[in-house]
N, C-alpha and C positions, 0 to 999 in steps of 0.2 A: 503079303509084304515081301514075301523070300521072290514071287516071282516076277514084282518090278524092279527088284535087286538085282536079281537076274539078269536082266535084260543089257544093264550096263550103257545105258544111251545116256548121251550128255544130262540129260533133264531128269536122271532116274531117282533121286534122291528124296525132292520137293513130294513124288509123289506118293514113295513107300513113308513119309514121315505121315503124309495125309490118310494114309491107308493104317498107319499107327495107331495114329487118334482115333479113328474110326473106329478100329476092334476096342478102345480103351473106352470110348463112348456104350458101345455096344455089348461087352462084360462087363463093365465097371460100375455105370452109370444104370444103364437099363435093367441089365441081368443082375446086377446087386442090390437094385432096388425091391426087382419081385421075393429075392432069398431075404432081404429087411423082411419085407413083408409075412413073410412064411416061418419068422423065426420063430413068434410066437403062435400062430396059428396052428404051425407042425406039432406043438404039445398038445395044442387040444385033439386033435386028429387021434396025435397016438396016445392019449389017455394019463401023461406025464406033467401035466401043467400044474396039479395039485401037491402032487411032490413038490415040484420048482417052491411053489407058496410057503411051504414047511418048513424051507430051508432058511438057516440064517443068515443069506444074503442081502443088504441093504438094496431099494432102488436103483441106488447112480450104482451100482456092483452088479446088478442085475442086467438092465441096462444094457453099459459099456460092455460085457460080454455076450451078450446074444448079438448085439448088431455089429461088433467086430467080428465074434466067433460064426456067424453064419455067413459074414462078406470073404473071410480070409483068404478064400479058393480064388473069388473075381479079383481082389485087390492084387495077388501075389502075378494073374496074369495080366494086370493092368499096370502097374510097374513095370513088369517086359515088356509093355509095349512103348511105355512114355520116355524109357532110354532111348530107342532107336530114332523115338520122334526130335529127342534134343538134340541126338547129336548127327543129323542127315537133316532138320528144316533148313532151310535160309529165308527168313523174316525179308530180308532185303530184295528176293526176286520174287516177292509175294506182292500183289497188289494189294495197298490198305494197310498192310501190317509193318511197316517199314516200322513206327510209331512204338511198336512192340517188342520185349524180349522173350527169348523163349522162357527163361524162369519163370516170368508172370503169364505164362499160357498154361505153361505147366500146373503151377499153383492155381489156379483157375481151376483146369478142370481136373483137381482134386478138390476142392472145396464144392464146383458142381456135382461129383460123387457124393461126398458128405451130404450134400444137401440132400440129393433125390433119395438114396438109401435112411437116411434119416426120417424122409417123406411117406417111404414104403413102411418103416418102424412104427410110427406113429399110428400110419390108418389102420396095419394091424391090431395093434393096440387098438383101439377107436373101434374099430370090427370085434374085438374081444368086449370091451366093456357096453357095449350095446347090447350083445346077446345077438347077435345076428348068425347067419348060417356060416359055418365053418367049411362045410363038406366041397365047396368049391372054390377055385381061386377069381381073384378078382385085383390080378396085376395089371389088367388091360389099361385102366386109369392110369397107372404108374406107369405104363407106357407112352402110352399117351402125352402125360404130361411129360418124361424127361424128354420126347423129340421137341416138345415146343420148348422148353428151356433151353438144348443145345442148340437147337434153332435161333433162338433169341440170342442165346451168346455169342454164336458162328456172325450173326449179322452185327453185332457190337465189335465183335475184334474185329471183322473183318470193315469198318465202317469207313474206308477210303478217305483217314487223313481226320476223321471227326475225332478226336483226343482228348475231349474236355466234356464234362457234364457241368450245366448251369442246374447248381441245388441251393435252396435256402439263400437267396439272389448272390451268391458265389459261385466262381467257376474252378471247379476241378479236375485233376487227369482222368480223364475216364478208366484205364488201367488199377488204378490206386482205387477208386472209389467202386468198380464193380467188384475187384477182389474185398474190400469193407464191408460191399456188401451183403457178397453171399457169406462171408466168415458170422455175419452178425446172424443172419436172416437161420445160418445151419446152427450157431448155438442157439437163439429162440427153437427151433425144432428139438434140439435134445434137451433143453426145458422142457417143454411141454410132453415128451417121450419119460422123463424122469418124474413129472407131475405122476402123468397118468398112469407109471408105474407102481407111484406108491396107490395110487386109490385102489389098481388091483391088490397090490400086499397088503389092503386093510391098513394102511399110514395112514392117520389124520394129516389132513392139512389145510392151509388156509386158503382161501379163493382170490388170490391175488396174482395166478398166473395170466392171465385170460383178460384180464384189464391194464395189465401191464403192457402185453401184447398191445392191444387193443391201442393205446397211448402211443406207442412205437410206431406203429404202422400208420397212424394216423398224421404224425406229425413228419412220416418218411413220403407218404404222397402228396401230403401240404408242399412241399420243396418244391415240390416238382412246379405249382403252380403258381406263374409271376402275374399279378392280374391288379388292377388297382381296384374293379367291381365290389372287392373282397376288402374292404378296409380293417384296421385296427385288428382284435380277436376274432371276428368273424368267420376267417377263411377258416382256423384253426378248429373254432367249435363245431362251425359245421363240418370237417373233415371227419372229426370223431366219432360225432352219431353216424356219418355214413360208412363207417370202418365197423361203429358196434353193431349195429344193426345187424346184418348176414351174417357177423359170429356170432351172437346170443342165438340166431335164428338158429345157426349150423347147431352151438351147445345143446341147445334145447332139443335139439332132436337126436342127439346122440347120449343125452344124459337119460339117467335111470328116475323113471316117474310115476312109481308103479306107488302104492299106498304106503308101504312100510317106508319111503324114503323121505315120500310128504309126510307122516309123521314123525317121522321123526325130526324130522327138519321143523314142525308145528309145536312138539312138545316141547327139545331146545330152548327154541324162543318165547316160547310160556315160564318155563322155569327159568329164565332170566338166569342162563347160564351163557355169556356172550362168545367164551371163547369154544364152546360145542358146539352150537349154534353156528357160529358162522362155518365150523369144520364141517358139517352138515347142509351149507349151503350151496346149492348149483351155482357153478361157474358161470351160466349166464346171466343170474338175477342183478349181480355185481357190472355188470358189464351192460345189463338194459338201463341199470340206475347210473351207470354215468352216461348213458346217449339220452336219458330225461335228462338231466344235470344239464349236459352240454345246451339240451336245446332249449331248455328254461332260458339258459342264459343269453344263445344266439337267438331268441325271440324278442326277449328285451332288451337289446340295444339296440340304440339312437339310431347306427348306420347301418340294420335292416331296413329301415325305411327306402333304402336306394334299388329293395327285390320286390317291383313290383312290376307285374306281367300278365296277361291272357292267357290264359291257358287255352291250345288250338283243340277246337270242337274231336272229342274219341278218343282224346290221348292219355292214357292215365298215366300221371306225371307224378312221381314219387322224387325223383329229386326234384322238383320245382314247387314243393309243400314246403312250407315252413318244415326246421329240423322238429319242433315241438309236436307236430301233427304224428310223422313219423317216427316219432320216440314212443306217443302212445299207442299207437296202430299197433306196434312192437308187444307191447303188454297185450293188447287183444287177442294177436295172434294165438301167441303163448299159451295162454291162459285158456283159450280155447284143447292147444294141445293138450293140455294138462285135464283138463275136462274130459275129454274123447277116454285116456290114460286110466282115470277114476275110474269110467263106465263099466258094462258088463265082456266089450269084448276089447281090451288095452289092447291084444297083437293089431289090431289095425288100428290104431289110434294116430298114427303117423300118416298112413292115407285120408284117413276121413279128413287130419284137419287141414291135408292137400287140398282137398275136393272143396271144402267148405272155404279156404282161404281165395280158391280158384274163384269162387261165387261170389265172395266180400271184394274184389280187387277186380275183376274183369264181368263177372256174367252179370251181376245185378245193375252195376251204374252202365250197363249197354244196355237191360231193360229201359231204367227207370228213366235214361235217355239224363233231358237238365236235371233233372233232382237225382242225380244218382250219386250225388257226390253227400246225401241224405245217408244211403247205406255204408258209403265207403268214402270218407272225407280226402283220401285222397284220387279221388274222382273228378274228372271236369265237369262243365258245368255254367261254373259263375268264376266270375273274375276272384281270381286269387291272389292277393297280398302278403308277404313275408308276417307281417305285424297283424293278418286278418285273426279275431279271436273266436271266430265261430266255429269253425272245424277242428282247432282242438278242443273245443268244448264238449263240439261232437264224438269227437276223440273220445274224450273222457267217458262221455255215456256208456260206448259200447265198455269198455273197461271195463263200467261199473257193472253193465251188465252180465257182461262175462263171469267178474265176480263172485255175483249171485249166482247161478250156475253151478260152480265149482262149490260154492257153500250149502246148496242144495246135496250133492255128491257126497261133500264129507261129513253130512251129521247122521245119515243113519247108521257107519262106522264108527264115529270118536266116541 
């Protein structure tokens, strides 16, 4: 920055404000994402994290101190930097951005900081409550992902005169609504950083972060979509199951599934004590039972009859299944993980039930050829109908089968 300041040519201004942001991107955003990340990980390392537990610090106290106290360094030089950028841009000899203020760039990408650090916190967290390997980092992702984020924001403000977003068949400032958005999208993240704080601190809690989400996000990519195909509650129910789906999936493989957690989660709900019980519940069971729910219901109505299709020969079509096929597929899955979890060797129970979902979804219905949709209902095959009842039935089976299985596993223990 000092040396296109330097330079003192008519145009020097525009580009040390851009060379501002840049370093502000690049410690703030990026670099404060990997130290989120590290803040809980560094206790485990250095053998401090059980102290931390002892202490009587609440969650949200917990928390908001580790992920400001580990940013403080990136923040204090990210400030330095986003002065020089307000007061050296001009918005006005910028293409695109004429539409824009500098306060709402600003605010932007502070709230983009919030987010991606918040992002780092989390998978942290997430990397702890897994039990996964500590001894190496694994910021790469978090890099990763903030260049596509400032990416995608760079190409929004910079969007040459585009100033409105059409959401929920309304038109908005696009200004106003990305800043909404990421203010919303960074508190859901310290949600869920405070959820899964308390589970480390041994808090009870109830399972209603993760459906809640789930409802949000579902009904925030609904907007997006103007389509008349989708009549009545349709668009809506089907948005959900395809929002719950790959989180319960994601839950499930980051939740703890080892024997003591299934019983206890088994005994709970025996002793018909509801509110232990559900404290005791995986976050994704809550979150698979509303994508059944949803697609019970978008199965049964009148204006599914309007999704009816061929499925092209090899394709395996998981959005193009009824949402009901894919709600149960969901529980197969699962429950298959949880199986593998039981057995004699749990550390690989997350690959095998790769390798085996790999087989159920791609290798068997390319054996079986047209009946393949036999093993794996969301298979092609035969002509496929929104309102066809066969393949959730099929559905069901494997379910049941699955079932069985797992109740084989838990009775030489209970």
């Amino acid at each position: 920055m000092g040396f296109s300041a330097s330079l003192r040519t008519p145009d020097w201004r525009n580009p040390t404000a851009v060379m501002a942001l840049l370093a502000f991107i690049a410690v703030t955003v990026l670099w404060g994402s990997s130290q989120a990340y590290n803040a809980v990980i560094d206790e485990i390392r250095e053998r401090t994290w059980d102290n931390q537990r002892l202490s009587s610090l609440s969650p949200a106290a917990m928390v908001t101190g580790k992920l400001f106290g580990s940013t403080a360094f990136q923040w204090y030089i990210g400030m330095l930097c986003l002065i020089p950028f307000g007061l050296l841009v001009n918005l006005d000899a910028s293409p695109g951005l004429s539409h824009w203020t500098v306060p709402r760039i600003v605010v932007i990408a502070v709230f983009a900081a919030l987010w991606m650090q918040a992002c780092g916190f989390l998978a942290g967290l997430i990397t702890l409550k897994s039990g996964a390997s500590t001894g190496k980092s694994r910021v790469l992702p978090l890099t990763l992902l903030g260049l596509v984020l400032t990416g995608s924001l760079g190409g929004v403000i910079s969007g040459h005169g585009e100033s409105t977003v059409h959401w929920m068949g309304k038109t908005w400032p696009a200004p106003e609504f990305l800043l909404v958005s990421l203010a919303l999208f960074t508190g859901w993240l310290w949600l869920g950083a405070w959820r899964l704080m308390g589970e480390l601190l041994a808090v009870r809690l109830l399972p209603w972060g993760l459906p809640a989400f789930t409802l949000y996000l579902a009904e925030y990519l609904a907007g997006f979509v103007e389509t008349t195909a989708w009549p009545g509650w349709a668009k809506h129910l089907s948005f959900i199951v395809w929002v719950a789906i790959p989180l319960a999936y994601f839950s499930a493989l980051k939740e703890r599934r080892d024997w003591i957690a299934v019983r206890r989660f088994l005994q709970t709900w025996r002793a018909e004590q509801p509110l232990q019980a559900l404290q005791s519940t995986p976050e994704w069971l809550p979150v698979g039972l509303l994508a059944l729910l949803a697609g019970l219901l978008v199965n049964g109505t009148e204006n599914q009859a309007a999704f009816s299709w061929k499925i092209p020969d090899g394709f395996v079509a998981l959005l193009a299944l009824s949402p009901l096929t894919a709600s149960l597929l969901l529980f197969r899955d699962i429950g298959l993980l949880y199986c593998f979890s039981l057995g004699s060797r749990p550390d690989r129970a997350a690959s095998t039930a790769l390798v085996y979902w790999f087989l159920l979804w791609i290798l068997l219905p390319m054996l079986l050829g047209d009946w393949g949709w036999l093993a794996s209902p969301a298979a092609a095959g035969a002509e496929i109908t929104a309102n066809d009842i066969v393949r959730p039935a099929i559905a069901a089976a494997h379910v049941v089968a699955v079932a069985i299985l797992i109740s084989t596993r838990l009775k030489p223990r209970w």
